[in-house]
ChimeraX commands (.cxc) that place a marker at each C-alpha (Angstrom):
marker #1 position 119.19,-93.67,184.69 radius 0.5
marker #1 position 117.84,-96.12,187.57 radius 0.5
marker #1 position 117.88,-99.69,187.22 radius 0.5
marker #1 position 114.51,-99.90,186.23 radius 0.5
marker #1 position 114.84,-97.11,183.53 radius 0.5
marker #1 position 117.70,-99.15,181.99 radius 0.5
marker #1 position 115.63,-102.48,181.42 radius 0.5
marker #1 position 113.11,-100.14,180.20 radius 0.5
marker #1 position 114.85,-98.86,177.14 radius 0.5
marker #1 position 115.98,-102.23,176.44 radius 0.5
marker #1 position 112.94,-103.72,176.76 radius 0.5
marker #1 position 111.31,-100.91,174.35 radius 0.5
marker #1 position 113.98,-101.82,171.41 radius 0.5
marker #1 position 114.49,-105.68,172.10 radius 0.5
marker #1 position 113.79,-105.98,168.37 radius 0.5
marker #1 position 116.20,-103.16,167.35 radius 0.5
marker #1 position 118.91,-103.92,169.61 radius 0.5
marker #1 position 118.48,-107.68,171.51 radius 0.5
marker #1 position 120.53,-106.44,174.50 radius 0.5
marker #1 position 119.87,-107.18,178.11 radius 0.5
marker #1 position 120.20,-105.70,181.45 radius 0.5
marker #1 position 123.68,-107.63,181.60 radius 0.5
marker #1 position 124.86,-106.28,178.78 radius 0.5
marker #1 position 124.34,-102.31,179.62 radius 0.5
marker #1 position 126.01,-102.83,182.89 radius 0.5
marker #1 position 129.06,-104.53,181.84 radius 0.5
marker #1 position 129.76,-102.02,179.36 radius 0.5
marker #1 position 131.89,-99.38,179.16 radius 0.5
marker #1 position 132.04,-95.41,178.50 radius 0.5
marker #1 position 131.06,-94.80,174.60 radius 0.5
marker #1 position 129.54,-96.21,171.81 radius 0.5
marker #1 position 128.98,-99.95,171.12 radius 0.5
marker #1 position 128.33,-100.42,167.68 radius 0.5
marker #1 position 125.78,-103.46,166.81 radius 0.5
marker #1 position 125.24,-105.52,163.82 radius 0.5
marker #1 position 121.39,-106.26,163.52 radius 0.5
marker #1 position 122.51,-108.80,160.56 radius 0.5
marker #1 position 123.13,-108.11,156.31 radius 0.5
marker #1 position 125.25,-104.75,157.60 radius 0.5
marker #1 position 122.43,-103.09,159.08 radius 0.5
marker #1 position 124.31,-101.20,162.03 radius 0.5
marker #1 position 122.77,-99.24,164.79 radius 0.5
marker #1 position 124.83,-97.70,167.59 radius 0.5
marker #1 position 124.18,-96.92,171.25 radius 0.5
marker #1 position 126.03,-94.40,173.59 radius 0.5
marker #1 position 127.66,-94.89,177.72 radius 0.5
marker #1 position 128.20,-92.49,180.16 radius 0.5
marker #1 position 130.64,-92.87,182.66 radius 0.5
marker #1 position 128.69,-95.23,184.73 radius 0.5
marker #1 position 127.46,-97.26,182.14 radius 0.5
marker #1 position 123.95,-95.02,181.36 radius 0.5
marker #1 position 122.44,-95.53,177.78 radius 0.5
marker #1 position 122.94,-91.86,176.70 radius 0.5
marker #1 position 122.07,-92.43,173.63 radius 0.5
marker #1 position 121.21,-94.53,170.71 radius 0.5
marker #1 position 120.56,-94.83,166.39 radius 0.5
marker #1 position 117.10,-93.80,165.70 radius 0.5
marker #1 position 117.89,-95.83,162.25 radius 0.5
marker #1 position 120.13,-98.44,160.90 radius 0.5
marker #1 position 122.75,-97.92,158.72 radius 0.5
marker #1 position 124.47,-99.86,156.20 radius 0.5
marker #1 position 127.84,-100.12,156.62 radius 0.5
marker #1 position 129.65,-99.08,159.81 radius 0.5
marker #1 position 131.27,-95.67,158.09 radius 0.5
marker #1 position 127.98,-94.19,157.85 radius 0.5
marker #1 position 127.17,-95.71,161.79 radius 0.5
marker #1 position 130.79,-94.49,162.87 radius 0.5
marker #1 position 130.40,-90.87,161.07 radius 0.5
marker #1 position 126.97,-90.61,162.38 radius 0.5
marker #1 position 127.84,-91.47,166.16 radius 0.5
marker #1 position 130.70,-88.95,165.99 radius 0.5
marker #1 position 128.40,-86.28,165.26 radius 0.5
marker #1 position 126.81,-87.41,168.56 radius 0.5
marker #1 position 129.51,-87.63,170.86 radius 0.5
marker #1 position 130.82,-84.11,169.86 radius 0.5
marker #1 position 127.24,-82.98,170.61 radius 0.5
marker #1 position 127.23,-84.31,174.13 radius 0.5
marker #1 position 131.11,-82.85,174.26 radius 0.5
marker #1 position 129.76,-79.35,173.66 radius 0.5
marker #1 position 126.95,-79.83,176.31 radius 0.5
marker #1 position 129.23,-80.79,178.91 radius 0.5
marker link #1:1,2 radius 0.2
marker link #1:2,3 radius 0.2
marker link #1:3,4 radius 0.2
marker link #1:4,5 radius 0.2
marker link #1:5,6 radius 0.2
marker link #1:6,7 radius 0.2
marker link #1:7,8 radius 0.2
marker link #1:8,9 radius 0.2
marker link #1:9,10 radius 0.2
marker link #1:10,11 radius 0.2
marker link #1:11,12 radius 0.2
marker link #1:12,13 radius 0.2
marker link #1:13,14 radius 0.2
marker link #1:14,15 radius 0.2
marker link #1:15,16 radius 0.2
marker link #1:16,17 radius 0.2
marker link #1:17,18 radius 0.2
marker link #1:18,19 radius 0.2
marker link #1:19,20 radius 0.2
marker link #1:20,21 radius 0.2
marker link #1:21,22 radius 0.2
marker link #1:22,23 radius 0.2
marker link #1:23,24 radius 0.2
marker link #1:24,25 radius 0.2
marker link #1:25,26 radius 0.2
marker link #1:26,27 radius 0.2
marker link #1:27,28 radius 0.2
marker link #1:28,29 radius 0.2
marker link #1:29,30 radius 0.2
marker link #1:30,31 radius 0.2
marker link #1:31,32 radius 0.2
marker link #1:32,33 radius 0.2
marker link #1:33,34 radius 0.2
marker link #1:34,35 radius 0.2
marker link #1:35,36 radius 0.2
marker link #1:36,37 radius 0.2
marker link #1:37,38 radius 0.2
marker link #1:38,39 radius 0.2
marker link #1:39,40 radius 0.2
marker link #1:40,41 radius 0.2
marker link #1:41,42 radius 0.2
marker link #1:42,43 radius 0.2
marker link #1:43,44 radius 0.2
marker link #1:44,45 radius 0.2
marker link #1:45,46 radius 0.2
marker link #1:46,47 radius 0.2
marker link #1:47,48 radius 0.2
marker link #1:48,49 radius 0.2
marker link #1:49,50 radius 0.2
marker link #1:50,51 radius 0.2
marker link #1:51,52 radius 0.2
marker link #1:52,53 radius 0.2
marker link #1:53,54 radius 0.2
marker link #1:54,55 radius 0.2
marker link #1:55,56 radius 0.2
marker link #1:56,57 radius 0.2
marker link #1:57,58 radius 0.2
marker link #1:58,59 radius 0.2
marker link #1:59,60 radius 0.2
marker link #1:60,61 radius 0.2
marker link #1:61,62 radius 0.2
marker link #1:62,63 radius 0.2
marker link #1:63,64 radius 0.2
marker link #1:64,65 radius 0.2
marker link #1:65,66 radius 0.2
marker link #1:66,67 radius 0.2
marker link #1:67,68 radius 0.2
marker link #1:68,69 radius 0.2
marker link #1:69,70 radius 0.2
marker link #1:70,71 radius 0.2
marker link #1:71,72 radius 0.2
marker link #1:72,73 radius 0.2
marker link #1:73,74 radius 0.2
marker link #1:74,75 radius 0.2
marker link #1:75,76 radius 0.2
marker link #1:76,77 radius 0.2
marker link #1:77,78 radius 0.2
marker link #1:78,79 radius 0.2
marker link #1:79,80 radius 0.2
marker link #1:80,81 radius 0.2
view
C-alpha cells in the first residue's frame, strides 16, 4: 500500500480504530490488538514493511475470541504465501 492508501484506511475507520499515519508506520510485522474501551477488541494485521494487511470486520469481547480469531487469519495469509 502507498502512503496515501495507508491514511486512507485509517481515515475510513477513525471511529473503529483511532490510529494515525504515525502509528501504521512505526509498527511492526503482525497483529496489534486494540481495545476500543469495556473489552471491545478489534485487531489489525502488518506485513513486513509495515502494510495494513488486514483488519477485524467486528469487535470482540474479550481478547481470546480477538486472539483465536486473528490466528485464523494469519494462517490464511501463511497458506497464500
Amino acid at each position: 500500500m502507498t502512503d496515501s492508501e495507508i491514511d486512507a484506511a485509517i481515515a475510513a475507520d477513525e471511529d473503529t480504530f483511532a490510529l494515525t499515519p504515525a502509528d501504521l508506520q512505526s509498527n511492526s510485522p503482525g497483529f496489534k490488538f486494540v481495545d476500543r474501551g469495556e473489552q471491545n477488541w478489534c485487531w489489525l494485521f502488518y506485513g513486513e514493511e509495515g502494510e495494513l494487511l488486514a483488519r477485524s470486520g467486528q469487535t470482540y469481547r474479550n481478547m481470546v475470541d480477538a486472539v483465536a480469531a486473528a490466528d485464523q487469519i494469519r494462517r490464511s495469509f501463511a497458506q497464500a504465501a
